[in-house]
Backbone as numpy.savetxt, mean C-alpha at the origin, in Angstrom:
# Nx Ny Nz CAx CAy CAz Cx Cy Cz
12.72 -43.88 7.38 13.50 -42.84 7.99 13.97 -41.82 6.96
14.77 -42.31 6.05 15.12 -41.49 4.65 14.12 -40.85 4.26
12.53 -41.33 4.13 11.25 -40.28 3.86 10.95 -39.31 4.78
10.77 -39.29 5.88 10.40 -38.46 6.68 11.45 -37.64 6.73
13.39 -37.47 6.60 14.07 -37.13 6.29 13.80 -36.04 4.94
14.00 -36.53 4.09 13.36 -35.96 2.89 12.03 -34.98 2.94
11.17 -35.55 3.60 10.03 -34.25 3.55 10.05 -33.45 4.76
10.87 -33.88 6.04 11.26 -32.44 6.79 12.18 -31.45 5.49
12.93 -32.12 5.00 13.68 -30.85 4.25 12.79 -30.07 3.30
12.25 -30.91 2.48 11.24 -30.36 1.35 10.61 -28.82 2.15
9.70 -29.00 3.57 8.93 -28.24 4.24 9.82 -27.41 4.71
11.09 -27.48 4.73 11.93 -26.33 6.18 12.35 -25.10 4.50
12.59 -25.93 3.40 13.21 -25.61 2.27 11.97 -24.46 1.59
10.43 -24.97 1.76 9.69 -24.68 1.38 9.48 -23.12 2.28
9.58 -23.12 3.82 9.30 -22.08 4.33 10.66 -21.08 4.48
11.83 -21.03 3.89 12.66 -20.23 3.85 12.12 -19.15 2.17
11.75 -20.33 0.94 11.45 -19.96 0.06 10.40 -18.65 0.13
9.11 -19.16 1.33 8.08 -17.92 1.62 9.05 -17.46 2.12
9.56 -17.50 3.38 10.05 -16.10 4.39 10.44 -15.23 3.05
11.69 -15.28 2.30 12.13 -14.52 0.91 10.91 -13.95 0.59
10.26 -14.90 -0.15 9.14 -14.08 -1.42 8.51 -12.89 -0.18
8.20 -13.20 0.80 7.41 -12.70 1.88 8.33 -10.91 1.95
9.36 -11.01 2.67 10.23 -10.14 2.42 10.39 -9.35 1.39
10.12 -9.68 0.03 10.89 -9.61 -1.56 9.23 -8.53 -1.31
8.53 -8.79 -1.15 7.12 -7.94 -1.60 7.02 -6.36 -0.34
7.36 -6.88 0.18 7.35 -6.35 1.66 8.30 -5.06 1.06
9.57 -5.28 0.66 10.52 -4.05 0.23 9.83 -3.50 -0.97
9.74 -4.27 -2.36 9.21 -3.36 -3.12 7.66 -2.66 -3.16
7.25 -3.08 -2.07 5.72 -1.96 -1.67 6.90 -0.89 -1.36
7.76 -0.69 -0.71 7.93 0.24 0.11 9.17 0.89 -0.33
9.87 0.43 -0.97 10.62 0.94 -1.72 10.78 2.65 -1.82
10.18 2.53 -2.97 9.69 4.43 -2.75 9.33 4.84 -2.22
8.87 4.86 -1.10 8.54 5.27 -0.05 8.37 5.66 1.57
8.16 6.34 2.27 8.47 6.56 3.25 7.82 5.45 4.41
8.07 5.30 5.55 7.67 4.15 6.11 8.02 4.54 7.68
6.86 4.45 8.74 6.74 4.96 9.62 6.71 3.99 10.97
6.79 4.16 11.88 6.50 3.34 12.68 4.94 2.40 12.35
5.00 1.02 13.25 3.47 0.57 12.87 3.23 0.14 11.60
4.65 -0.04 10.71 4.12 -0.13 9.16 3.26 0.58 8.19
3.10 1.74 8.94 2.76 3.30 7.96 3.57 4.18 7.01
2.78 4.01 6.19 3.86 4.16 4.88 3.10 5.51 4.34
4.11 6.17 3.94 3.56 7.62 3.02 3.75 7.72 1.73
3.35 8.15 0.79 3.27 8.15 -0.36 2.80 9.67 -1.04
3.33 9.85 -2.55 2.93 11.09 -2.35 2.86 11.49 -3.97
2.11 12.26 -4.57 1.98 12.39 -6.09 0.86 12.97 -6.68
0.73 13.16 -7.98 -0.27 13.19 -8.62 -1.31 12.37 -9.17
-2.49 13.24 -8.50 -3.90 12.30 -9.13 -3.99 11.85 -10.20
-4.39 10.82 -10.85 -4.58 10.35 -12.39 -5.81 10.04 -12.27
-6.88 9.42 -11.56 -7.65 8.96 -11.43 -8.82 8.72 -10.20
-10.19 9.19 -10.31 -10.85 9.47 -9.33 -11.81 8.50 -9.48
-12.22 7.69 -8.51 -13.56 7.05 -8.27 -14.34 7.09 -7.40
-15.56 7.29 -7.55 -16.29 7.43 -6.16 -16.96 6.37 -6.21
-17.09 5.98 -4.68 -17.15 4.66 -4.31 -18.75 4.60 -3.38
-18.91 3.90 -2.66 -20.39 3.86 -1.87 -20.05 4.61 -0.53
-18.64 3.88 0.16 -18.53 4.33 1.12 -16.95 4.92 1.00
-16.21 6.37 0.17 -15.57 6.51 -0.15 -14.86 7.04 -1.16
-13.94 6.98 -1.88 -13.39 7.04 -3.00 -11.96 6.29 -3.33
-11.82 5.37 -4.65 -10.35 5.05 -5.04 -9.71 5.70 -5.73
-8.59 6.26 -5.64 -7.81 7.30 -6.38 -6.58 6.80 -6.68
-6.42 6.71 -7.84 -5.08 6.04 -8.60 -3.71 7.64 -8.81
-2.77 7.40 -8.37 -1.70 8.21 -8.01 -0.40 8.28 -8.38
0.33 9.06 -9.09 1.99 8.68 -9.26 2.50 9.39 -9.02
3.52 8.57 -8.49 4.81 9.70 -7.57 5.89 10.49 -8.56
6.43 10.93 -8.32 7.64 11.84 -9.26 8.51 10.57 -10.02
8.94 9.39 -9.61 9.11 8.54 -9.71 8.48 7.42 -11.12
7.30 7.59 -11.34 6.82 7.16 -12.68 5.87 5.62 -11.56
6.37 6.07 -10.51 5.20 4.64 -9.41 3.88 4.89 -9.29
2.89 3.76 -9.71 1.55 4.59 -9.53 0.90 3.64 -7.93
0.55 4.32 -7.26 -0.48 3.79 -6.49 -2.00 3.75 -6.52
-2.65 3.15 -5.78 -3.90 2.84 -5.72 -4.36 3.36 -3.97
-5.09 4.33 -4.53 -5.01 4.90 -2.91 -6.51 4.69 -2.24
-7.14 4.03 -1.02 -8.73 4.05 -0.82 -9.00 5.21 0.38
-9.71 5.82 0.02 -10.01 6.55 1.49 -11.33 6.48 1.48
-11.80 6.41 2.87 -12.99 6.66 3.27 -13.30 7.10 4.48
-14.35 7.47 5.07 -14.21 8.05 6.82 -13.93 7.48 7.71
-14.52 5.84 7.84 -14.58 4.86 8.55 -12.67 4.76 8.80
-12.01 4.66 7.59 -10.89 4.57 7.63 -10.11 5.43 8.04
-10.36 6.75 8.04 -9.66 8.08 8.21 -9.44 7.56 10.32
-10.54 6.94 10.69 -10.83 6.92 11.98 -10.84 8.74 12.70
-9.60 8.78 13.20 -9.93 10.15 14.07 -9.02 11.25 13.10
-8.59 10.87 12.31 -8.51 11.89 11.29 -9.83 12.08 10.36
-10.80 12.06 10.49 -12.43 11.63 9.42 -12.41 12.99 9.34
-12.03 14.34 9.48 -12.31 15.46 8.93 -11.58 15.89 7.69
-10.18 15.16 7.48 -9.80 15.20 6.68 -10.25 15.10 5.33
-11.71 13.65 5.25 -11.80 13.55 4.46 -12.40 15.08 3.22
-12.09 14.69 1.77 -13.17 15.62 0.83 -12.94 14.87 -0.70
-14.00 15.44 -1.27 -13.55 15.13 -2.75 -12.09 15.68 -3.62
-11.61 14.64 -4.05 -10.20 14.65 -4.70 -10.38 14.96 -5.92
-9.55 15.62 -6.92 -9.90 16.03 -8.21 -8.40 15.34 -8.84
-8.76 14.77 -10.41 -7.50 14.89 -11.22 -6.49 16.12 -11.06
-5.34 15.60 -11.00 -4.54 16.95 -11.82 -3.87 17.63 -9.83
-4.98 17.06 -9.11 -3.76 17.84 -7.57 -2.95 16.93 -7.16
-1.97 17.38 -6.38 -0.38 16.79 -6.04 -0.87 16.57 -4.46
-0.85 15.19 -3.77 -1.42 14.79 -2.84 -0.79 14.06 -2.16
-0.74 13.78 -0.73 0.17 12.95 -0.48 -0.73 12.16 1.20
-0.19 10.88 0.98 -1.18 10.01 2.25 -0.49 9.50 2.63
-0.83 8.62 4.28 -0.28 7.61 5.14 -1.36 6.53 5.23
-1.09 5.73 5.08 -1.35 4.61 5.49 -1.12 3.32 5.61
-1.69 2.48 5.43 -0.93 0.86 4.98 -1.36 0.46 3.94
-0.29 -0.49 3.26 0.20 -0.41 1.71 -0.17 -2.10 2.20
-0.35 -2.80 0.11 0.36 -3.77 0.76 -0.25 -4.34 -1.13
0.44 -5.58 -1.86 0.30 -5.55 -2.96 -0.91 -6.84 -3.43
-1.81 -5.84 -4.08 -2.70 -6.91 -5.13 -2.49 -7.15 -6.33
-2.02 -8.44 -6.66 -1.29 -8.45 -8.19 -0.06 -7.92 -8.20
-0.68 -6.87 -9.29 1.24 -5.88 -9.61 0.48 -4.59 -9.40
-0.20 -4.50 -8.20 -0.81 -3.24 -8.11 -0.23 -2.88 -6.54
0.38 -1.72 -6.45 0.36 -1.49 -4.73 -0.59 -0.05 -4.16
-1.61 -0.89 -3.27 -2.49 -0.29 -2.74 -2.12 0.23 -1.08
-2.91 1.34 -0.99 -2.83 2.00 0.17 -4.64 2.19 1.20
-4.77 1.65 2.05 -6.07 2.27 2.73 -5.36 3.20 3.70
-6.10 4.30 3.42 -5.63 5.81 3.89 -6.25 6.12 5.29
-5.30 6.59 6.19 -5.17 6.71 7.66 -4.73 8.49 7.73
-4.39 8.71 6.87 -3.71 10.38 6.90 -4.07 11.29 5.88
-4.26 12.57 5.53 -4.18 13.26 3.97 -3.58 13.92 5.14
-2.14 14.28 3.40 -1.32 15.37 4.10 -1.39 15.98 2.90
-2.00 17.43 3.00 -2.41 18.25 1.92 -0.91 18.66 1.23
-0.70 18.91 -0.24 0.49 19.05 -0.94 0.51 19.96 -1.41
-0.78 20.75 -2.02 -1.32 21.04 -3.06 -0.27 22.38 -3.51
């Protein structure tokens, strides 16, 4: 009785620990940033970095803030915004919607919006 006692707590103890960490990541994606209904988040800054991709491009980004993101766009993703898409250059001030969410100590965005800054 005392065991099964003991490892209900261990497990109830264990899933308060996620809910936190779960939460704890959840704010600092979003932190700086704006956040929309649907969990659409905006973000907004200068290019540092351009890659072109197969189906796409990854573009690394920092906000006024000294925050860098990792931004993916592609058409498939744009969905019914897909005219939006074009080639991105170093050096323009850019700003996107989409959903964020963290790999590592990296916070990434697949892009649903360009909202031109320039």
């Amino acid at each position: 009785m005392k065991k099964s006692i003991f490892i209900s707590t261990v497990i109830v103890f264990s899933l308060v620990l996620t809910s936190c960490k779960t939460n704890k990541v959840v704010a600092e994606t979003t932190e700086n940033a704006e956040v929309w209904e649907g969990g659409i988040t905006g973000i907004s800054g200068i290019i540092t970095e351009v890659t072109q991709e197969k189906d796409g491009q990854t573009i690394k980004l920092t906000n006024n803030k000294g925050i860098s993101y990792t931004a993916v766009i592609s058409i498939p993703n744009l969905g019914e915004n897909h005219a939006q898409y074009r080639k991105f250059e170093v050096g323009e001030n850019v700003g996107f919607r989409g959903e964020t969410f963290k790999m590592g100590d990296e916070i990434r965005m697949v892009v649903k919006e360009v909202l031109e800054t320039r």
